[in-house]
N, C-alpha and C positions, 0 to 999 in steps of 0.2 A: 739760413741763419737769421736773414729779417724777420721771418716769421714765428721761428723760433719752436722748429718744428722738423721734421723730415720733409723730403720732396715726396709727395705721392703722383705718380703716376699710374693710370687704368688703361690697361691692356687689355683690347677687347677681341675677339675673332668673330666675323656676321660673314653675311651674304651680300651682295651687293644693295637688297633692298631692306638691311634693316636685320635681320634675323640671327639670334645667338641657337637657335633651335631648332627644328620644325615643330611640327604640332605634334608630333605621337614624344616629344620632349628629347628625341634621340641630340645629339650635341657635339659626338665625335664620329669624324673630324668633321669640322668645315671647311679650315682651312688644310693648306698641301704638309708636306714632308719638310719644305724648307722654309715655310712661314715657320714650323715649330722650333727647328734646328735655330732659328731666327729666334725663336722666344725663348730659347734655352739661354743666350746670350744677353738677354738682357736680366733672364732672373742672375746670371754669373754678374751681374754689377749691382744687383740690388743687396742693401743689409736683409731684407724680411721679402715676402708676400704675405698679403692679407686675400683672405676668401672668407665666402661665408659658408656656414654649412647645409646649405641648399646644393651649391656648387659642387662640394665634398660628395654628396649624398646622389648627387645627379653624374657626375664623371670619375667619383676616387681616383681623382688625380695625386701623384705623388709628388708632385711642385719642386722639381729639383732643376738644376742646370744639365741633367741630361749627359754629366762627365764634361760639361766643355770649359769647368773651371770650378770655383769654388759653388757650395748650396747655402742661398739664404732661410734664415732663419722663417719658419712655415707658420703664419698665424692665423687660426679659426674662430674666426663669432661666428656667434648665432643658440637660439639657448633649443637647437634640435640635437638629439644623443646621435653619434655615430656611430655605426658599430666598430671593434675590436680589431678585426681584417683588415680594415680600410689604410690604403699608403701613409695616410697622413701619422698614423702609432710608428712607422716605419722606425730604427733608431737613429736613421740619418737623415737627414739635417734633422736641429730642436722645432720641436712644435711647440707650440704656445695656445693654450683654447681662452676664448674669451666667453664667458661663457651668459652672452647677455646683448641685446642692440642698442647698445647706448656708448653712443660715438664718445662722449666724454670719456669713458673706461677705456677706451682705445688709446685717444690721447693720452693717458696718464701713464699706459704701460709704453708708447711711445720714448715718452720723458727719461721713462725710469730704465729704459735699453737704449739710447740714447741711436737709433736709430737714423743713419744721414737718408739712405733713399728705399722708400719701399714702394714696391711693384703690386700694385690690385691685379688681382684674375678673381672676378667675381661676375655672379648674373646682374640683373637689372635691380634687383632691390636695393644692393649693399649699394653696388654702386650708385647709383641715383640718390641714397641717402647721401653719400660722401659727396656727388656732386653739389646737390640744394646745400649742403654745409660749407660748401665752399672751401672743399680739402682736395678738390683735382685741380692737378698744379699743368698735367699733360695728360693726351691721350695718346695713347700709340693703337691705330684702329688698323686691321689686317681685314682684308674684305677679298675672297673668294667670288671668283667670277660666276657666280648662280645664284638666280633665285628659287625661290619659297611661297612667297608669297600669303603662305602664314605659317602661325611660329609664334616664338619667343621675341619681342622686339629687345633689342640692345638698350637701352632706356625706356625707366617707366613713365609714370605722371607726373611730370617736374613741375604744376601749379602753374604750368604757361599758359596763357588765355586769348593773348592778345601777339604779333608780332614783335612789338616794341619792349614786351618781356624777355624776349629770347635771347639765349645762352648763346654769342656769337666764339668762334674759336679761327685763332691765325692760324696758318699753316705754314710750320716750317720746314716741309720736306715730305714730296712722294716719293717711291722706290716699288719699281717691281722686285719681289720676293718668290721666286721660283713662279706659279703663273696668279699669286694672290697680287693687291695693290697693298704696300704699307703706308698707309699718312702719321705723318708724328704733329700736334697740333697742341697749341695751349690756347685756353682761356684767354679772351680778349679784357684786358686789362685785370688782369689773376697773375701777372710776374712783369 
């Protein structure tokens, strides 16, 4: 409400060192059976999910709550064509295509669906652009006990150069999640 905005929260899944992928880009699963059962519950609280169409294209994920309650409404940016198959044409839950990277078009369709909380599942572009804008309000990051060691890192180039740039986050709360770790964490001085 102060902000005058929805809460965005980014839901990430890595490795313990960092990793949304390996290198040959494979990306399901990282995480176990009951991290997901775990994220089914929180898309059941969100009004939307936002992904971009990298994410679409690399897992056709059907973004739903998985039956454990209500499905939020499913939004795609990005200006890459999907094909027709893909979960996301599904006719359940509404999808919404954004059809372009320009955060401000987001915000406006925001506005105008009047959306209280949406849930990011996005790779490292989108989100990394939403973090530099200053639109991650929490993270909720699920980390599997393995590494990689390379891969896909979970963020990309955030313009940090120096320590005293850095993006510090509190933590309010670990939970082991079947045999993942969940941290829920926000932005230091962002709420």
């Amino acid at each position: 409400i102060v902000k005058a905005r929805p809460r965005f929260t980014w839901k990430i899944a890595s490795t313990l060192d960092g990793k949304i992928a390996a290198k040959d880009a494979t990306s399901k699963w990282i995480t176990s059976d009951a991290a997901r059962s775990d994220v089914a519950i929180l898309r059941s609280q969100a009004d939307a999910i936002l992904t971009g169409t990298g994410t679409v294209l690399a897992d056709n994920p059907s973004l739903t709550s998985r039956g454990s309650d209500l499905d939020p409404v499913r939004i795609v940016m990005g200006i890459r064509e999907i094909p027709g198959e893909f979960e996301v044409y599904s006719n359940s839950p509404r999808t919404i295509f954004i059809k372009s990277r320009n955060i401000t078009e987001f915000l406006a369709l925001m506005s105008v669906e009047g959306f209280n909380r949406v849930l990011i599942e996005s790779g490292p572009t989108l989100g990394t652009a939403l973090l530099k804008a200053g639109l991650i309000d929490e993270v909720i990051l699920y980390q599997a006990p393995t590494f990689l060691g390379s891969g896909t890192q979970l963020v990309s180039d955030l313009g940090i150069s120096t320590l005293t740039e850095r993006m510090d986050f509190e933590i309010k709360s670990v939970e082991k999640v079947g045999p993942d770790i969940k941290t829920v964490m926000y932005l230091k001085g962002g709420n």
